[in-house]
MDAnalysis code that builds the backbone (N, CA, C; Angstrom):
import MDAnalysis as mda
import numpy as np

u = mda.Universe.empty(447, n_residues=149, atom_resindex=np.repeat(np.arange(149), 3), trajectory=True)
u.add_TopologyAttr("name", ["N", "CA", "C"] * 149)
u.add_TopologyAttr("resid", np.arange(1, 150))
u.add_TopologyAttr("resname", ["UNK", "UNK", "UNK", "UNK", "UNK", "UNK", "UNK", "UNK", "UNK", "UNK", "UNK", "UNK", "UNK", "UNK", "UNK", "UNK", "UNK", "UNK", "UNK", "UNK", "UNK", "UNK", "UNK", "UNK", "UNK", "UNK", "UNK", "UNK", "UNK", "UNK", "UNK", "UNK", "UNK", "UNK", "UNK", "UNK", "UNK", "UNK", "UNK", "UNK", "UNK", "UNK", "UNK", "UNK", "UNK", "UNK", "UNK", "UNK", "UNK", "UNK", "UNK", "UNK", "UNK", "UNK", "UNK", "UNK", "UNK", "UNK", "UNK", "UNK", "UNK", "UNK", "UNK", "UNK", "UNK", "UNK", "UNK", "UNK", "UNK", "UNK", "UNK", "UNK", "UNK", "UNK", "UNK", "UNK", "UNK", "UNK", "UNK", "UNK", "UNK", "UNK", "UNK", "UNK", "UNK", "UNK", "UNK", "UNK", "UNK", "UNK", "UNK", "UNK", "UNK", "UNK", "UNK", "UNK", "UNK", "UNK", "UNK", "UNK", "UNK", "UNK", "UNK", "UNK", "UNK", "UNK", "UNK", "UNK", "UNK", "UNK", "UNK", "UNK", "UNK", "UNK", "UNK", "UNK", "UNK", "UNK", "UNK", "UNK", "UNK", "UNK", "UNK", "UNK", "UNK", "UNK", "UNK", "UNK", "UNK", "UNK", "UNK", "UNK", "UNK", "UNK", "UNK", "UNK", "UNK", "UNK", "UNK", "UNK", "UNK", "UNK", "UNK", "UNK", "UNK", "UNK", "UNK", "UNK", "UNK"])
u.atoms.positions = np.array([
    [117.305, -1.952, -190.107],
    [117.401, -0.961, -189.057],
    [117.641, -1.657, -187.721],
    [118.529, -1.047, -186.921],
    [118.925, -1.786, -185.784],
    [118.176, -1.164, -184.263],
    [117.733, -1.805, -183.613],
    [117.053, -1.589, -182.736],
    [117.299, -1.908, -181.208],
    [117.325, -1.163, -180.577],
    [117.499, -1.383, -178.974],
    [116.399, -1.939, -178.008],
    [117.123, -2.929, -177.154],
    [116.122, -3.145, -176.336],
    [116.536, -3.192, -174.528],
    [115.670, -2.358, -173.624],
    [116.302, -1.901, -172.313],
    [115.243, -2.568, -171.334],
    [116.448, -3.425, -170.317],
    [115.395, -4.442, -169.440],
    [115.793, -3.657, -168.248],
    [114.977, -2.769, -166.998],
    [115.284, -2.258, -166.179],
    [113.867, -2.755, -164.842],
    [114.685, -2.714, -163.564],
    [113.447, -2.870, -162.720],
    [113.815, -1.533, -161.639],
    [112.682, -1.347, -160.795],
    [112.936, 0.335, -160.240],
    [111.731, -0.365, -158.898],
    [111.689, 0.552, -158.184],
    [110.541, 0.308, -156.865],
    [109.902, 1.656, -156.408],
    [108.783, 1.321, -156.865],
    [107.391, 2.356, -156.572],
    [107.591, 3.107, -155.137],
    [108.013, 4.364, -155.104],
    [107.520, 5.297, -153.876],
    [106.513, 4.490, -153.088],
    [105.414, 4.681, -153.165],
    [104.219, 4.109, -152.824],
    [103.201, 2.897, -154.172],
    [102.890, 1.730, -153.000],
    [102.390, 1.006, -154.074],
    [101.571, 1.242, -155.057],
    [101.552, 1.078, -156.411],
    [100.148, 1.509, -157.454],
    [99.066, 0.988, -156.934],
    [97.942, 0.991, -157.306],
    [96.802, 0.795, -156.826],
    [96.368, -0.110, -158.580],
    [95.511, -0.385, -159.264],
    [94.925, -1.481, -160.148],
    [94.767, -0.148, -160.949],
    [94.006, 0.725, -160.592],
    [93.600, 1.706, -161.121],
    [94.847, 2.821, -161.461],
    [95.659, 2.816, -160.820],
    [97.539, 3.814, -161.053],
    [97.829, 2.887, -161.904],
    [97.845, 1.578, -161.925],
    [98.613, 0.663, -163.334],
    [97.883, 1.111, -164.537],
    [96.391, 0.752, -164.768],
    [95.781, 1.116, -165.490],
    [96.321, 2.351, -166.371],
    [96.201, 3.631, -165.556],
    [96.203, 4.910, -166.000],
    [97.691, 5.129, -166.466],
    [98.478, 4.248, -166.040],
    [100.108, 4.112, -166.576],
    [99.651, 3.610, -167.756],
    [99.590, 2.401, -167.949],
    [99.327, 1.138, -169.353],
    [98.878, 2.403, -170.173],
    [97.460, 3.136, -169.537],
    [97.428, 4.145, -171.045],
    [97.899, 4.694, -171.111],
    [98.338, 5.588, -170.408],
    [99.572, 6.756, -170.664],
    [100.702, 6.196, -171.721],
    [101.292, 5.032, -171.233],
    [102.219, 4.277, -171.774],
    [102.252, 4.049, -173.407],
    [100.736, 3.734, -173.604],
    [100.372, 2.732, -174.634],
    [100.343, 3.740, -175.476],
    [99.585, 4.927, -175.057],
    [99.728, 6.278, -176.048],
    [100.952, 6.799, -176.359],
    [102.291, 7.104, -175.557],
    [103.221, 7.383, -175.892],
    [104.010, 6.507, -176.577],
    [104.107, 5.316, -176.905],
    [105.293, 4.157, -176.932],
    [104.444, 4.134, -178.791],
    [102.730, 4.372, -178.690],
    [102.352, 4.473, -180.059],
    [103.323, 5.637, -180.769],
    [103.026, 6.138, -180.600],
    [104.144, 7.839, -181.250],
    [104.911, 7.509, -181.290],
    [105.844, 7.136, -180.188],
    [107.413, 6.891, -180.233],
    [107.899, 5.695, -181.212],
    [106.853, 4.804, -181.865],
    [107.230, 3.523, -181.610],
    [108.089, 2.756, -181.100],
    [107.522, 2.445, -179.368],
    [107.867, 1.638, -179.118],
    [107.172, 0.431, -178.862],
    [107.841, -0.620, -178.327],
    [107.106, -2.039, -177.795],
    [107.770, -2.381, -176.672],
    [106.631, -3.139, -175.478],
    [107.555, -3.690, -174.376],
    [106.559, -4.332, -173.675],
    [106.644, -4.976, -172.211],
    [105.858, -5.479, -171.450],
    [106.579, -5.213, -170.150],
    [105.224, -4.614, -168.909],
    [105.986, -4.562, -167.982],
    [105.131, -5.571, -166.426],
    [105.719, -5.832, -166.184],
    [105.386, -7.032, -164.505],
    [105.634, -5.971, -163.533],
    [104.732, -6.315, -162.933],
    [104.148, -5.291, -161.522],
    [104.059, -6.423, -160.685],
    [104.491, -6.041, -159.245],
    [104.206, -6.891, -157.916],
    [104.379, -6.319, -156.857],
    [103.870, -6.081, -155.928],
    [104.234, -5.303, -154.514],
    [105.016, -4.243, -154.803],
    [104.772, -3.393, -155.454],
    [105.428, -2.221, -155.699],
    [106.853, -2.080, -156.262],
    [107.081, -3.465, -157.137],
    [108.354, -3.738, -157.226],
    [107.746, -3.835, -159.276],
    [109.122, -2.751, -160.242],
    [108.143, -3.174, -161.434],
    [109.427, -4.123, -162.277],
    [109.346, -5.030, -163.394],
    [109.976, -5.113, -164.348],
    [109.286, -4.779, -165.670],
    [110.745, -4.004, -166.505],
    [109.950, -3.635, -167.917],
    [111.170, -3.942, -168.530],
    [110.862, -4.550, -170.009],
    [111.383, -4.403, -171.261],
    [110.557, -3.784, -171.947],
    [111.739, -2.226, -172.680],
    [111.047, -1.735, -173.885],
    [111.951, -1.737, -175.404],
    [111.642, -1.503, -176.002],
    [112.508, -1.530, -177.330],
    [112.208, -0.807, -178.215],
    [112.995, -0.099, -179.056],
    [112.915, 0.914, -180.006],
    [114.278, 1.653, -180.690],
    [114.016, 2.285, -181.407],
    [115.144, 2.997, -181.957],
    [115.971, 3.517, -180.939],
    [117.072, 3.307, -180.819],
    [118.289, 3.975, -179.846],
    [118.052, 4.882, -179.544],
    [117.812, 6.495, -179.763],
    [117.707, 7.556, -179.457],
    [116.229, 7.972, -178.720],
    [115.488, 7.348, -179.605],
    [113.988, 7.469, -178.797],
    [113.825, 6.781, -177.565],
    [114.865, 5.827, -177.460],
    [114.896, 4.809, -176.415],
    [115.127, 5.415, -174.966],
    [116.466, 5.394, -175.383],
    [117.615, 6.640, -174.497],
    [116.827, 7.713, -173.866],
    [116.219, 8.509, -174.478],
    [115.551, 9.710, -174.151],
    [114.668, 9.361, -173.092],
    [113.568, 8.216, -173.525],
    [112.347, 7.846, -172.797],
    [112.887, 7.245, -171.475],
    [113.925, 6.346, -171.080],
    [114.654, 5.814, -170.250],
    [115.054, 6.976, -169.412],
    [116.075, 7.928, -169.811],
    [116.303, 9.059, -168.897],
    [114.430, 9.723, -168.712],
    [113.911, 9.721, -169.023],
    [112.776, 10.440, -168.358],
    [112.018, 9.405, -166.765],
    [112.267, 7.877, -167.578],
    [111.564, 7.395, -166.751],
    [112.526, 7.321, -165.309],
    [114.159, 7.492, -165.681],
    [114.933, 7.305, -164.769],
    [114.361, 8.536, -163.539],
    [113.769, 9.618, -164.260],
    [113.766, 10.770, -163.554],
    [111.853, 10.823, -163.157],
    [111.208, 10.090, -163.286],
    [110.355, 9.900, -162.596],
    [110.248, 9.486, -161.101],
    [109.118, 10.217, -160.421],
    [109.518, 10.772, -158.769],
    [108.313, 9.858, -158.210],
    [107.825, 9.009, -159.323],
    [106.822, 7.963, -158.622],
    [107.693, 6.557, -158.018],
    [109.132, 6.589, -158.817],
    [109.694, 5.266, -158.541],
    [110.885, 5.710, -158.279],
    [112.035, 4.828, -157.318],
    [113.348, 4.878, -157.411],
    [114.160, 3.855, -157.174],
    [115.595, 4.012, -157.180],
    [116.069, 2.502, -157.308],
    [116.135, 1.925, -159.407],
    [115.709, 2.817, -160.093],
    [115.814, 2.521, -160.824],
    [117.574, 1.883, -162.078],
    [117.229, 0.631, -162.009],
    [118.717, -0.284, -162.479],
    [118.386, -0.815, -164.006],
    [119.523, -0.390, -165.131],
    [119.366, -1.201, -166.056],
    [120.006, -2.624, -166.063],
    [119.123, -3.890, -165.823],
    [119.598, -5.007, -165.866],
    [120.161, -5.851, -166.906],
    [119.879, -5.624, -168.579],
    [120.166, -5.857, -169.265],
    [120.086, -4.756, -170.704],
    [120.558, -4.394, -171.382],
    [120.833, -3.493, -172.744],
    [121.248, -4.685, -174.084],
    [120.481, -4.307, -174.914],
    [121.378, -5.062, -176.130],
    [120.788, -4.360, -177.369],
    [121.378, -4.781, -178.542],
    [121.251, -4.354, -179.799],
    [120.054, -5.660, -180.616],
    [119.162, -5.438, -181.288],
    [117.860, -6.154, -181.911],
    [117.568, -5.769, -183.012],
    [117.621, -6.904, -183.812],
    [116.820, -6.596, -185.265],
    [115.920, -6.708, -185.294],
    [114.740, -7.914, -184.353],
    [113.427, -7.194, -184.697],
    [113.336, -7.521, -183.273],
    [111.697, -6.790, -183.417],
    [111.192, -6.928, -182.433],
    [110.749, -8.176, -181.467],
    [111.080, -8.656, -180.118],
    [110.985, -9.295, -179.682],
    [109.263, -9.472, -178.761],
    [108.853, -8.200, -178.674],
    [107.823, -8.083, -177.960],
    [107.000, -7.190, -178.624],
    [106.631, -7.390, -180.332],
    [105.948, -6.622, -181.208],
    [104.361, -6.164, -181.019],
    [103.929, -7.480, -180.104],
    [102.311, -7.211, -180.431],
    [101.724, -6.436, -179.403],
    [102.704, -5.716, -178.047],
    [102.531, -4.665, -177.402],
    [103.285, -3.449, -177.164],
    [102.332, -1.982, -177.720],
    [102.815, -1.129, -177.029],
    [103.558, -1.147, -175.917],
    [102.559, -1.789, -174.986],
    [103.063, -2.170, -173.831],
    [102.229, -2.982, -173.222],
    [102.348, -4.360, -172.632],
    [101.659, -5.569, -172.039],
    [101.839, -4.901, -170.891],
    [101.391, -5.383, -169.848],
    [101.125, -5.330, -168.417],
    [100.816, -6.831, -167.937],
    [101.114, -7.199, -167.056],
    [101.338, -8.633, -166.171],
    [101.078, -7.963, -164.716],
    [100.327, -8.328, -164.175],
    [100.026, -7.853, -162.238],
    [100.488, -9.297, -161.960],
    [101.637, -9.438, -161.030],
    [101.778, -10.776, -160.717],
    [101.304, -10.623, -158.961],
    [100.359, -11.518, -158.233],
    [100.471, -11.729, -156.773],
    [99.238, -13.217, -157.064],
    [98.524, -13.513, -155.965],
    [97.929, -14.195, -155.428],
    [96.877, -14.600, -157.037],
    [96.421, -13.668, -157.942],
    [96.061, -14.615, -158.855],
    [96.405, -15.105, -159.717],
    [97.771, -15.423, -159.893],
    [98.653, -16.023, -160.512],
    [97.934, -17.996, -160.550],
    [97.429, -18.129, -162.071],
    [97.356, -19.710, -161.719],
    [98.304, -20.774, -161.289],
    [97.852, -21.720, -160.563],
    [99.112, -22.248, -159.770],
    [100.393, -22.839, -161.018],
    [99.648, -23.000, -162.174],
    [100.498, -23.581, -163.121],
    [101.522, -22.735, -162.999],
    [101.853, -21.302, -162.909],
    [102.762, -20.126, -163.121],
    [103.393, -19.846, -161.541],
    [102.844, -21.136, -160.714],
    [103.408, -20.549, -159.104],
    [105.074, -20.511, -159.253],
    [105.725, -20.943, -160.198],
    [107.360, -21.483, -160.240],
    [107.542, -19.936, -160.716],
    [106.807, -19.351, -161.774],
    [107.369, -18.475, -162.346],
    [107.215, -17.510, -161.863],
    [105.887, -17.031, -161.059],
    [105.613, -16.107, -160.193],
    [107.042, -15.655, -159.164],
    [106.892, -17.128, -158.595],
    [108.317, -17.092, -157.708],
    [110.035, -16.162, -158.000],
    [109.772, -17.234, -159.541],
    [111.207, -16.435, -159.850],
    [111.184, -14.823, -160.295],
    [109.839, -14.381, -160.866],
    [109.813, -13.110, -160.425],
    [110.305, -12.446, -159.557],
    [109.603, -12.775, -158.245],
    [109.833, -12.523, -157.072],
    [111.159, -12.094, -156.844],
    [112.487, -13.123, -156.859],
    [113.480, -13.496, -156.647],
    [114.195, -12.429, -157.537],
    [114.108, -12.550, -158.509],
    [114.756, -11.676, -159.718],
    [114.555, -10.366, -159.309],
    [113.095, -9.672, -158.404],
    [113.320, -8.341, -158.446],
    [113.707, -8.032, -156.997],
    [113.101, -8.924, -156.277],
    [113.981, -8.590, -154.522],
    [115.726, -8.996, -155.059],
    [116.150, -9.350, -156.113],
    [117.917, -9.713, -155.993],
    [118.255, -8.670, -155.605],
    [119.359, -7.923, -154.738],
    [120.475, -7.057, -155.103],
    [121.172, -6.959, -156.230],
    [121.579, -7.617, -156.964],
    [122.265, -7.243, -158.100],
    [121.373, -8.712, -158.939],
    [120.546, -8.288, -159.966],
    [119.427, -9.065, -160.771],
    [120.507, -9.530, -161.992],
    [120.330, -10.677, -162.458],
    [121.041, -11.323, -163.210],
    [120.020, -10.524, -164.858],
    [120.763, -9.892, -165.582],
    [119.899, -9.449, -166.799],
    [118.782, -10.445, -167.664],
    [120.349, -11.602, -167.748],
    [119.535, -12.336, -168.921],
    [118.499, -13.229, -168.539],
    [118.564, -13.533, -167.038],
    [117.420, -14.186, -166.192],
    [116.069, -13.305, -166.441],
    [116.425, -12.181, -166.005],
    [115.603, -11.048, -166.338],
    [114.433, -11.031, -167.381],
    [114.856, -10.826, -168.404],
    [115.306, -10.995, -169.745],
    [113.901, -12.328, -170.061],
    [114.790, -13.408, -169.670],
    [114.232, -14.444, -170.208],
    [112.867, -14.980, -169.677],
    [112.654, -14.593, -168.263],
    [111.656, -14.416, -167.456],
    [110.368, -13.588, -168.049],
    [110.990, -12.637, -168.810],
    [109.486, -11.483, -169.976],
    [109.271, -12.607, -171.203],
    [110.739, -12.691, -171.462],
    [109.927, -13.854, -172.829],
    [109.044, -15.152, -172.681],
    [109.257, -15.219, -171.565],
    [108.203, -16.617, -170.917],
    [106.773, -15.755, -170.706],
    [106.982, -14.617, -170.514],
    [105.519, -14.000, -170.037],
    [104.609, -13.594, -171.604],
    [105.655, -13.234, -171.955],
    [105.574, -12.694, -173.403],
    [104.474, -13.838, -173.716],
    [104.971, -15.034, -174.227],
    [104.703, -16.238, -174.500],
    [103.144, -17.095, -173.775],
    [103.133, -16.423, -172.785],
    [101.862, -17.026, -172.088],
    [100.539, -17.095, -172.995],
    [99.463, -17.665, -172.619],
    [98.399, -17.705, -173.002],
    [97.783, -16.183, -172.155],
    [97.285, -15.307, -173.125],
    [97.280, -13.733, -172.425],
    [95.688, -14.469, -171.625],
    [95.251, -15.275, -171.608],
    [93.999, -15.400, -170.364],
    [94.879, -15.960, -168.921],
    [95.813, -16.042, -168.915],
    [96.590, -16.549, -167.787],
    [97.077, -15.071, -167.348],
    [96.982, -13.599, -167.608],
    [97.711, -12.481, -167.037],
    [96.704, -11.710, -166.943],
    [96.450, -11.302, -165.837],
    [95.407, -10.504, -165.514],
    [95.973, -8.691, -166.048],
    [95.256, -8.249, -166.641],
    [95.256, -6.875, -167.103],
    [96.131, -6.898, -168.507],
    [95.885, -8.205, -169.357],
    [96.463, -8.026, -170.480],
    [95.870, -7.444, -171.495],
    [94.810, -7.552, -171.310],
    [93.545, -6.665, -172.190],
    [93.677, -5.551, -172.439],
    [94.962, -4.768, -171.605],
    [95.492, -3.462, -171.888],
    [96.559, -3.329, -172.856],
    [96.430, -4.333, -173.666],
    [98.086, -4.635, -174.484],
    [98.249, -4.082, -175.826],
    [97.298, -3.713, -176.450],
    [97.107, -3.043, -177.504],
    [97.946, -1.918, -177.724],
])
């Protein structure tokens, strides 16, 4: 079965608060269970990145909803591709808060965060490759990963 996966970043109306991420992650984690999907998304100054992945149609659908969510705008797909498996299986949905407690070991990567979502036009596969490094972390290095289930 062939599977889609959609890397998009968008910018928060107003910043989330710890507690608005939270109540997203579950919201999230409950729907993406049903839908099956999987993804991880990086939060920073009101700026988000997410990869999610799933069946094409369930995908599509959930994407136009989130496109049409009135909490965020600016919303850009940076990268699209076709997947046989899952790349980011062991979350519904991960969550990453990147700012100031970022260990310094991750200050390079923090950075290129940064960079990647202030770009004007965000390079995808930078994008992209930037979640699979997060993906990859030791989850005691990401604060609010405990929501990943």
């Amino acid at each position: 079965m062939s599977l889609l996966q959609i890397t998009y970043i968008s910018h928060a109306v107003t910043p989330f608060s710890e507690e608005e991420l939270g109540e997203l992650m579950r919201h999230c984690r409950r729907n993406n269970r049903h839908l099956g999907l999987s993804g991880l998304l990086l939060y920073q100054d009101g700026l988000f990145l997410q990869v999610i992945e799933g069946e094409p149609d369930v995908l599509w659908s959930l994407y136009k909803t989130i496109s049409n969510d009135p909490r965020h705008h600016s919303v850009e797909i940076v990268a699209h591709r076709e997947i046989h498996a899952r790349e980011f299986a062991r979350w519904r949905m991960g969550l990453g808060i990147l700012g100031d407690g970022v260990p310094e070991a991750l200050t390079s990567l923090d950075q290129r965060v940064r960079e990647i979502l202030r770009a004007s036009d965000p390079e995808g596969d930078a994008a992209l490759e930037m979640l699979h490094q997060f993906r990859d972390l030791d989850q005691s290095h990401l604060m609010a990963l405990s929501l990943h289930t």
